[in-house]
C-alpha positions as semicolon CSV with decimal commas, in nm:
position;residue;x (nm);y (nm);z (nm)
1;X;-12,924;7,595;-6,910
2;X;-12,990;7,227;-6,793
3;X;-12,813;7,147;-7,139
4;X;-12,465;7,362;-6,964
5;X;-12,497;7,194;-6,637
6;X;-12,470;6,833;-6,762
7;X;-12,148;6,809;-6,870
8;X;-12,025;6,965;-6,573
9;X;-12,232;6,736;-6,313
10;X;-12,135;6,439;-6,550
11;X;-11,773;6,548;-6,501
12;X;-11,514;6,278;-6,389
13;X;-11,305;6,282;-6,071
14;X;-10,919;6,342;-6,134
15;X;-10,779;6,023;-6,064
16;X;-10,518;6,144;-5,786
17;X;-10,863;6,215;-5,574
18;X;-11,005;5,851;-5,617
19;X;-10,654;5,712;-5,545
20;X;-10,630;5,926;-5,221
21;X;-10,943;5,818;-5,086
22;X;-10,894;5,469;-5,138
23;X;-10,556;5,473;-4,999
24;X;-10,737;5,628;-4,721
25;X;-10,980;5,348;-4,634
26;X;-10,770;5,055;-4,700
27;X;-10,519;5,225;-4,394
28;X;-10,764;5,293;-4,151
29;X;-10,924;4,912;-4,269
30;X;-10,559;4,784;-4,181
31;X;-10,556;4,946;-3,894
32;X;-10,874;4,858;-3,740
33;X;-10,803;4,452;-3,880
34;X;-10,475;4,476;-3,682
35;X;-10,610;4,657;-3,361
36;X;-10,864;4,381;-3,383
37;X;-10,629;4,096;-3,427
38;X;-10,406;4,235;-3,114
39;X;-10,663;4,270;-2,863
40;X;-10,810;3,905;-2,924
41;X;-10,498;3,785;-2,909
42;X;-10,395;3,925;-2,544
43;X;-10,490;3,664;-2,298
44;X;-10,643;3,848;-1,989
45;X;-10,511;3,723;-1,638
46;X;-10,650;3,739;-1,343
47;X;-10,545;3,966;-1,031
48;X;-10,634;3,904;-0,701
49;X;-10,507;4,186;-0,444
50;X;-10,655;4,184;-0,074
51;X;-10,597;4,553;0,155
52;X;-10,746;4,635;0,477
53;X;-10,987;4,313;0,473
54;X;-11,063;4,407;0,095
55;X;-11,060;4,178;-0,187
56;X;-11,037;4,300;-0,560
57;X;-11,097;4,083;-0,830
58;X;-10,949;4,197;-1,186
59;X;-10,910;4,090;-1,533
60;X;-10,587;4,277;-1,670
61;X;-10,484;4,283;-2,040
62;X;-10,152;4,334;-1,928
63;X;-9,907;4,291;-1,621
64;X;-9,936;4,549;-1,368
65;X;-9,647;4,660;-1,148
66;X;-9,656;4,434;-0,842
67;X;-9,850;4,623;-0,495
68;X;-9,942;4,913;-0,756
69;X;-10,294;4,891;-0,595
70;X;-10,425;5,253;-0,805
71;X;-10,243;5,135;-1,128
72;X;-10,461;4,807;-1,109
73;X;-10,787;4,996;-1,069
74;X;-10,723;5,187;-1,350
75;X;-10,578;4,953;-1,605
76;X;-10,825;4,668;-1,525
77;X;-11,100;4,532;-1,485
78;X;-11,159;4,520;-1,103
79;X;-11,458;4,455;-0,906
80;X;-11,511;4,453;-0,503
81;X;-11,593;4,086;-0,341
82;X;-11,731;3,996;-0,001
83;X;-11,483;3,763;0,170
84;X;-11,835;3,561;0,259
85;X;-11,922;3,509;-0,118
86;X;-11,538;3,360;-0,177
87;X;-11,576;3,052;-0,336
88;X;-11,275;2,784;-0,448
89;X;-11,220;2,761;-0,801
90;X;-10,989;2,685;-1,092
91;X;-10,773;2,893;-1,296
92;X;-10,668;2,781;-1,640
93;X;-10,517;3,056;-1,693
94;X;-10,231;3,320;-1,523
95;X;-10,330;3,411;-1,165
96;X;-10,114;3,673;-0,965
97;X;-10,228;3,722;-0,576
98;X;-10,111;4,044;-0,372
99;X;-10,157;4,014;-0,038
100;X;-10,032;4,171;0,266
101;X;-10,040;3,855;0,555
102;X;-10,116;3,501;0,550
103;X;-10,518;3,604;0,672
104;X;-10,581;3,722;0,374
105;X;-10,385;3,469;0,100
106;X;-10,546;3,143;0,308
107;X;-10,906;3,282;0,227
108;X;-10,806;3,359;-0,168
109;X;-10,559;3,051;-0,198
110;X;-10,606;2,765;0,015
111;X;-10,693;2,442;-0,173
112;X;-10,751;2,675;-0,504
113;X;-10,650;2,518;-0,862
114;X;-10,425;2,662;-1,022
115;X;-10,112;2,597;-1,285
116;X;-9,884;2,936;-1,293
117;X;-9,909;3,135;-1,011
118;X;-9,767;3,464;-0,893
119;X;-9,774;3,556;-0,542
120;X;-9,691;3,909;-0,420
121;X;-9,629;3,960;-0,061
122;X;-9,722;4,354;-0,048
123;X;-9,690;4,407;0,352
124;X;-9,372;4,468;0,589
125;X;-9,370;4,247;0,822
126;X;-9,233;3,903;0,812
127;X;-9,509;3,648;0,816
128;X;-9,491;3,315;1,034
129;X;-9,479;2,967;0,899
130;X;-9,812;2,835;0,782
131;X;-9,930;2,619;0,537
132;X;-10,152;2,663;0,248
133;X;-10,255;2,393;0,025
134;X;-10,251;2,433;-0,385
135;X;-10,383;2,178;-0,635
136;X;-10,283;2,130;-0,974
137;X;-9,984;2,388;-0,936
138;X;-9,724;2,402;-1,252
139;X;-9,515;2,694;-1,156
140;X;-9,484;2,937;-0,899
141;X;-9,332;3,292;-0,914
142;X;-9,282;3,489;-0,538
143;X;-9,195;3,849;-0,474
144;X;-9,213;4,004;-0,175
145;X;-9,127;4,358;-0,037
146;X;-8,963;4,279;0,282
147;X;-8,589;4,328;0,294
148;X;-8,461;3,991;0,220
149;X;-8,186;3,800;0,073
150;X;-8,390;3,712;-0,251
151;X;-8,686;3,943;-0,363
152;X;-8,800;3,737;-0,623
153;X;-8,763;3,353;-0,709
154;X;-8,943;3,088;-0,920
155;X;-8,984;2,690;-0,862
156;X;-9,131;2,449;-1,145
157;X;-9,354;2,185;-1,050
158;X;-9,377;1,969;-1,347
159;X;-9,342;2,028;-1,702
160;X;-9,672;2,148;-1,903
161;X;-9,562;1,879;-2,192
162;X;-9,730;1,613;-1,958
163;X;-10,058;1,809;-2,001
164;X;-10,352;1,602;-2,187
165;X;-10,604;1,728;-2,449
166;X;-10,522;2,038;-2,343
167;X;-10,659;2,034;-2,005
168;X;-10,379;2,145;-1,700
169;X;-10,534;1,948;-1,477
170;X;-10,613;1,612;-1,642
171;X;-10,253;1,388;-1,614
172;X;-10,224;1,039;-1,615
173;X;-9,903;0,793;-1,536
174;X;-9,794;0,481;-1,722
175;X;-10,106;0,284;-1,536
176;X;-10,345;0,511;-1,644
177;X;-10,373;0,578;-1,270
178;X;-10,492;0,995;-1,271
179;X;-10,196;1,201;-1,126
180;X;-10,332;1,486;-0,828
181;X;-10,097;1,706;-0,808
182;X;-10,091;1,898;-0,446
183;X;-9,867;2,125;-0,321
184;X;-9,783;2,258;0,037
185;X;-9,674;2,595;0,108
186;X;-9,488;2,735;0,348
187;X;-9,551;3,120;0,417
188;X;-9,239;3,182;0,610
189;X;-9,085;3,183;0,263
190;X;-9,180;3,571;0,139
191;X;-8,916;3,640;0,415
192;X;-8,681;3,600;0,189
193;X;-8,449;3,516;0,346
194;X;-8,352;3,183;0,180
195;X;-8,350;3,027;-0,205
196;X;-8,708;2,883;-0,290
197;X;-8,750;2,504;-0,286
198;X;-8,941;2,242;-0,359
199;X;-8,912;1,879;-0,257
200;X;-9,160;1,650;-0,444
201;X;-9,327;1,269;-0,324
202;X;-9,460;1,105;-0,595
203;X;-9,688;0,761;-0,645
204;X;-9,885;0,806;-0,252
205;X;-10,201;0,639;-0,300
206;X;-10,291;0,762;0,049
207;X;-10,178;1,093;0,227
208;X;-10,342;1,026;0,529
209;X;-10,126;0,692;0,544
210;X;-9,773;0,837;0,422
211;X;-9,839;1,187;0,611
212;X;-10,013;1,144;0,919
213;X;-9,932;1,398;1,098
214;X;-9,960;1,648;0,785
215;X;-10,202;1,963;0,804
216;X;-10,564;1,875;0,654
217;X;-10,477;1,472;0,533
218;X;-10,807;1,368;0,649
219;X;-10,931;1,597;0,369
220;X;-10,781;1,381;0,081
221;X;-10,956;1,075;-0,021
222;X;-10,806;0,718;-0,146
223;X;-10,904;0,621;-0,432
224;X;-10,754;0,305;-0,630
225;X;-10,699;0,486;-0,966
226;X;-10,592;0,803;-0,811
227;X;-10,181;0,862;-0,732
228;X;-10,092;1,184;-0,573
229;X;-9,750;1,352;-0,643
230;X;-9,720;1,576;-0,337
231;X;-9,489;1,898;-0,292
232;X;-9,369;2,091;-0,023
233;X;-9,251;2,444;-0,116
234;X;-9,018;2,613;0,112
C-alpha cells in the first residue's frame, strides 16, 4: 500500500498552479513595495488650530480643508497643548495656523521660525491692526472667512535658491555678513479687504537705530556680522 501512495504523494504540481501562486506574491510584493515607497515619501506638515482657548497640535499626511476642525482630528495626528507649555520654535518644514483672533495667533506665532506659512483666519469678526513678528519667513499664504474683497492671497519673501547647505535659515550676503530675515505682520490684513503686500528693508545692521519707534526693537541685538533684511506685510 505504501508502494501505491508514493507515486501519488511524489506527484508534481500542474504548472498553471505554481504560476498562479507566484503571480500572486510578486503583486501583493509590488503592492506593499509601492504602498511603502508612497507613504515615506509624503512629507507630514504641521497644523496648528486654536478654538475656545484650545490649541491642537497635528502632524497631517495631507492638506486638510481650511477651519475643518473634526476633519483634522480625524485625518491627523493631533494632540491637546497647554497654552503655558507653548514654547518658540522652528519649522523646517510646511506650517498652516487656524486661528480665530489675534489672542490666539500672537501666543502660536509671534517671533516663531518659519519659511512657508499658511495662516487661516477661521472667526467672523474683523480683527484690529496688530503686529506679530516672524523670523526666517520665505512665503506666506492667508485665507480668511470674513467677507472680503480677497479671500485668499500669497506674498514671497525671498527666493529658496539663496538657501545654504540646505538649511532655510542659514543665508549669507556678498560679505559673508549672515542675513536675519524678520518680518512684521499686520493682522488687520485677514480683513480682506485689500491686495497683500510686502515692503522689504534690507542691509540694517541695527533695528533699534533705523526703527525706533518700531514694536519690540529693543529685542534685536547688533551684531557686526549680522545684516537684517526686514519686512512689513500688509
Amino acid at each position: 500500500m505504501l508502494g501505491s501512495l508514493a507515486p501519488a504523494l511524489m506527484k508534481p504540481i500542474p504548472l498553471y498552479t505554481f504560476s498562479f501562486w507566484l503571480v500572486l506574491f510578486l503583486a501583493g510584493f509590488l503592492g506593499l513595495c509601492i504602498t511603502n515607497r508612497f507613504v515615506r515619501s509624503q512629507k507630514n506638515h504641521t497644523l496648528i488650530f486654536t478654538r475656545e482657548s484650545t490649541i491642537r497640535n497635528c502632524s497631517c499626511l495631507a492638506d486638510i480643508r481650511d477651519c475643518d476642525y473634526s476633519l483634522a482630528n480625524l485625518m491627523c495626528n493631533c494632540k491637546t497643548v497647554l497654552p503655558s507649555t507653548m514654547e518658540k520654535t522652528s519649522y523646517n518644514s510646511n506650517l498652516t495656523i487656524w486661528f480665530t483672533d489675534t489672542s490666539g495667533l500672537e501666543m502660536v506665532l509671534n517671533f516663531t521660525r518659519v519659511c512657508d506659512l499658511k495662516l487661516s483666519f477661521c472667526g467672523t469678526t474683523p480683527l484690529p491692526t496688530e503686529y506679530l513678528i516672524i523670523w526666517g519667513l520665505r512665503k506666506l499664504r492667508v485665507n480668511n472667512k470674513v467677507k472680503g474683497q480677497f479671500p485668499e492671497q500669497s506674498v514671497t519673501i525671498y527666493s529658496s535658491s539663496n538657501n545654504e547647505k540646505g538649511d532655510p535659515f542659514a543665508m549669507h550676503n556678498k560679505d559673508r555678513q549672515m542675513l536675519v530675515y524678520i518680518s512684521f505682520l499686520d493682522t488687520s490684513l485677514f480683513n480682506g479687504y485689500s491686495l497683500l503686500k510686502s515692503y522689504s528693508v534690507e542691509n540694517v545692521s541695527s533695528i533699534t537705530e533705523h526703527f525706533p519707534s518700531l514694536l519690540y526693537s529693543d529685542a534685536f541685538s547688533t551684531s557686526d556680522n549680522k545684516s537684517y533684511v526686514v519686512t512689513f506685510i500688509y
